[in-house]
C-alpha positions in Angstrom: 24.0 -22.8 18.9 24.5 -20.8 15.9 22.4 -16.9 15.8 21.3 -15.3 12.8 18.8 -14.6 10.6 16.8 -17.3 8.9 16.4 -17.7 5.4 15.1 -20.3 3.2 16.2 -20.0 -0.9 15.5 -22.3 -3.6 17.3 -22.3 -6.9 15.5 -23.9 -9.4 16.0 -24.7 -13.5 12.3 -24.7 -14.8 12.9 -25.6 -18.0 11.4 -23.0 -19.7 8.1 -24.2 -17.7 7.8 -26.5 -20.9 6.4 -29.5 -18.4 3.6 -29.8 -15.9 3.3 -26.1 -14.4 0.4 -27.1 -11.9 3.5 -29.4 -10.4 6.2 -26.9 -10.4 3.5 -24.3 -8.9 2.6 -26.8 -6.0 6.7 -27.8 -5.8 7.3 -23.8 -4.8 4.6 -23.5 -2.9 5.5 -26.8 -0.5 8.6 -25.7 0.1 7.6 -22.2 1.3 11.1 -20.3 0.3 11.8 -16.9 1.1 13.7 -16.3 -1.9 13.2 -18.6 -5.4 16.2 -18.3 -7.8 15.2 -19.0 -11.4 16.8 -20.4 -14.1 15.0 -20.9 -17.8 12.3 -18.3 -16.9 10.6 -16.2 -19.6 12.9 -13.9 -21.3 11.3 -13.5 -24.6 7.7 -11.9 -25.6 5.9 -10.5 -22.7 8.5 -11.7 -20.3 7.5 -9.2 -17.9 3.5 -10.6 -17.6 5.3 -13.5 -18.1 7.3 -13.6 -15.0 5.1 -12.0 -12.4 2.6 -14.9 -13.6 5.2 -17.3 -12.7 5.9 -15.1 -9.4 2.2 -15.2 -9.1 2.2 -19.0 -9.0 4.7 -19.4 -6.8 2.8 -16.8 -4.3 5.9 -14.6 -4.5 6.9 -11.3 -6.5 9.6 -10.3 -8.8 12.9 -8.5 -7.5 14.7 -8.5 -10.8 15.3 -10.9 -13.8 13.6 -11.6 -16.7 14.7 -10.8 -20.2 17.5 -8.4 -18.6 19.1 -11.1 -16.9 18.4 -13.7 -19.9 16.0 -16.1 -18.2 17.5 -15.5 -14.6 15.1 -14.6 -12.3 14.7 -13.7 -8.7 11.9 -13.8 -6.6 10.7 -13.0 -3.0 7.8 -13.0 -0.5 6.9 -10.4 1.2 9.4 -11.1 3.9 12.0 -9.7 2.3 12.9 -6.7 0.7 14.8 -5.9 -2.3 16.8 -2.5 -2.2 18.5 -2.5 -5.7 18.8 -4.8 -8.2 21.0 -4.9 -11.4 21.4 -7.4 -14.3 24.7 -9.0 -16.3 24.9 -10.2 -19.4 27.7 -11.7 -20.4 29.9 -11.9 -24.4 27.7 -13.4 -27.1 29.6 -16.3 -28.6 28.4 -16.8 -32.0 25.9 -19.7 -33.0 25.3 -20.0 -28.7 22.6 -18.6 -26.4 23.3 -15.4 -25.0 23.5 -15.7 -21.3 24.1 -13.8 -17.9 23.1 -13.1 -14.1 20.4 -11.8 -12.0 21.7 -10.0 -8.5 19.6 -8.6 -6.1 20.5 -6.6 -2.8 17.9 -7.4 -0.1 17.2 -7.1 3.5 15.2 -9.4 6.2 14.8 -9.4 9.8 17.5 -6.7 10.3 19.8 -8.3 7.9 21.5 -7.6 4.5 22.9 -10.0 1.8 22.7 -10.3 -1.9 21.3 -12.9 -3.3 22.8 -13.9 -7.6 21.4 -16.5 -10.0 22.8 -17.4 -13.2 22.6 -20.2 -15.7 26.4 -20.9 -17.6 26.5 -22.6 -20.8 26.4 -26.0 -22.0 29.7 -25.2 -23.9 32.6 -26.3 -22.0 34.7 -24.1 -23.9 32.2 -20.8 -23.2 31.7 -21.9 -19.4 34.8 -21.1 -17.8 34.5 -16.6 -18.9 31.3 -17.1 -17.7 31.9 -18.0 -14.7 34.9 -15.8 -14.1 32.3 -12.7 -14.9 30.1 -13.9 -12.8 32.2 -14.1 -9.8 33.6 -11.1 -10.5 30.1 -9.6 -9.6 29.6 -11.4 -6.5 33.2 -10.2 -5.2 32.0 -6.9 -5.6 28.8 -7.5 -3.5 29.2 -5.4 -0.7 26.9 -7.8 1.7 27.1 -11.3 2.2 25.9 -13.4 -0.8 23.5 -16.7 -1.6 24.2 -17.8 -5.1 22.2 -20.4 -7.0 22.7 -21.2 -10.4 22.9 -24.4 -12.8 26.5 -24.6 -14.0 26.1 -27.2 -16.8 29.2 -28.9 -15.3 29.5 -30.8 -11.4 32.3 -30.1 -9.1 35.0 -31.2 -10.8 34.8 -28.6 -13.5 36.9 -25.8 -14.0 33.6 -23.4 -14.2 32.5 -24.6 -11.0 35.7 -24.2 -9.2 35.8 -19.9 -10.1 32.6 -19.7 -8.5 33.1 -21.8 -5.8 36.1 -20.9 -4.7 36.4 -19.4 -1.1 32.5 -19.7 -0.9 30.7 -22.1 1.0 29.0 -25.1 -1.4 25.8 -26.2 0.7 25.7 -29.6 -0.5 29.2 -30.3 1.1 28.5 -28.3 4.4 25.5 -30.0 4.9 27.2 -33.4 4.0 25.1 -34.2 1.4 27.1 -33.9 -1.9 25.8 -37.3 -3.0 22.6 -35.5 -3.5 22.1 -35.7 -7.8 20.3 -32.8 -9.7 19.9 -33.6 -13.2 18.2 -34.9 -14.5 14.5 -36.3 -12.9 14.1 -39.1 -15.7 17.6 -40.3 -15.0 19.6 -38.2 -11.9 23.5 -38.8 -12.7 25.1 -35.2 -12.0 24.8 -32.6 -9.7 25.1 -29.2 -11.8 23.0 -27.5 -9.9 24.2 -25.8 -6.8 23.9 -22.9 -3.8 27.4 -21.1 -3.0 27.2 -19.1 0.2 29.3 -16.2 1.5 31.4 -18.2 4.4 29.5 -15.8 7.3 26.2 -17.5 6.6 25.5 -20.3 8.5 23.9 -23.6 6.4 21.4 -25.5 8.6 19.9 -27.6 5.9 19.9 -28.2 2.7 17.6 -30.8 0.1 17.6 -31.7 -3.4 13.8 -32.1 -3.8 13.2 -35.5 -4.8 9.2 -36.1 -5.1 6.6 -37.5 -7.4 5.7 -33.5 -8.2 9.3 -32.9 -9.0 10.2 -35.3 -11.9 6.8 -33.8 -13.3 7.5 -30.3 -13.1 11.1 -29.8 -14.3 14.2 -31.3 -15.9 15.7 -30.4 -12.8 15.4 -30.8 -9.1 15.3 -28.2 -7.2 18.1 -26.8 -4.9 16.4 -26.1 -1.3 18.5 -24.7 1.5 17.7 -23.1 5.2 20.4 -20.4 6.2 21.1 -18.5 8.7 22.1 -15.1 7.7 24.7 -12.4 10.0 22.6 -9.6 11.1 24.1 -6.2 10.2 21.8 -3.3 11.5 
């Protein structure tokens, strides 16, 4: 039987919470997640009421993200606690959306990890430095990491295969790679995955298929139970 810590993320694309928030609010809340990683949250005027609303709604708090992060955001519950956070931004391309990553060092039940979110670009021809920057920061992690983010491209991309490589992809450890992400009116691709360090232990992982779902987002969400190394 495996040991570890247990740890329940979800990585999420809300869409700019453009569609029903009442369903995405009672999507989170369902799946009771120790850690939320957001993708399309506020990052423009009063992002920072903005965001602990949506944290609020979730019944979680902000670790980091936001308008720093470009729309990446992390949240927690109170199980968990964030030591240090920083944010990434990565080249502006002209005539494209500026983009870049959350990262968030935390702690729970005696153990560390990082936890990273990021959102690459719908540019097939921006997503590949993207991604290299991005992994570039979660090499330099110094604890184990859980990285969600919405690549804009499925497993056979070149953007994909930088971030995945030598990480765990949840969908394939739990056998469940058939599992589509995007979108809810019509689910054909899945471009939105969790990469895990290869210490952490997957025990489950969902894309969260429900009436509540194709209301609340563009995009299922990611959900995944872990078992984390313990390092104190």
């Amino acid at each position: 039987m495996a040991m570890g810590v247990p740890l329940r993320v979800l990585s999420y694309n809300v869409h700019t919470q453009r569609d029903d928030t009442a369903a995405l609010a009672e999507v989170v809340r369902a799946a009771r997640p120790d850690v939320v990683i957001v993708q399309e949250g506020p990052r423009r005027f009063r992002w920072r009421a903005r965001c602990a609303a949506l944290a609020g709604s979730f019944g979680m708090v902000v670790g980091v993200g936001g308008l720093p992060a470009l729309g990446n955001l992390l949240l927690t519950n109170l199980r968990v606690r964030v030591l240090d956070t920083h944010c990434q931004r990565f080249p502006l391309t002209p005539g494209r959306h500026l983009r870049g990553a959350a990262f968030a060092e935390c702690v729970v039940g005696g153990a560390r990890f990082v936890v990273a979110g990021s959102h690459l670009s719908t540019d097939p021809a921006e997503r590949p430095a993207q991604a290299r920057l991005f992994r570039a920061e979660i090499d330099a992690a110094r604890w184990p990491v859980v990285a969600g983010a919405d690549l804009n491209e499925g497993p056979d991309g070149p953007a994909w295969a930088t971030v995945a490589d030598g990480l765990t992809d949840a969908a394939v450890a739990a056998d469940r790679a058939d599992r589509l992400t995007y979108s809810c009116a019509q689910p054909r691709r899945r471009i939105d995955a969790i990469f895990v360090d290869p210490r952490i232990t997957v025990v489950d992982y969902d894309v969260v298929d429900t009436a509540q779902t194709r209301r609340a987002s563009d995009h299922f969400p990611v959900l995944v139970d872990l078992l984390l190394p313990a390092t104190d």
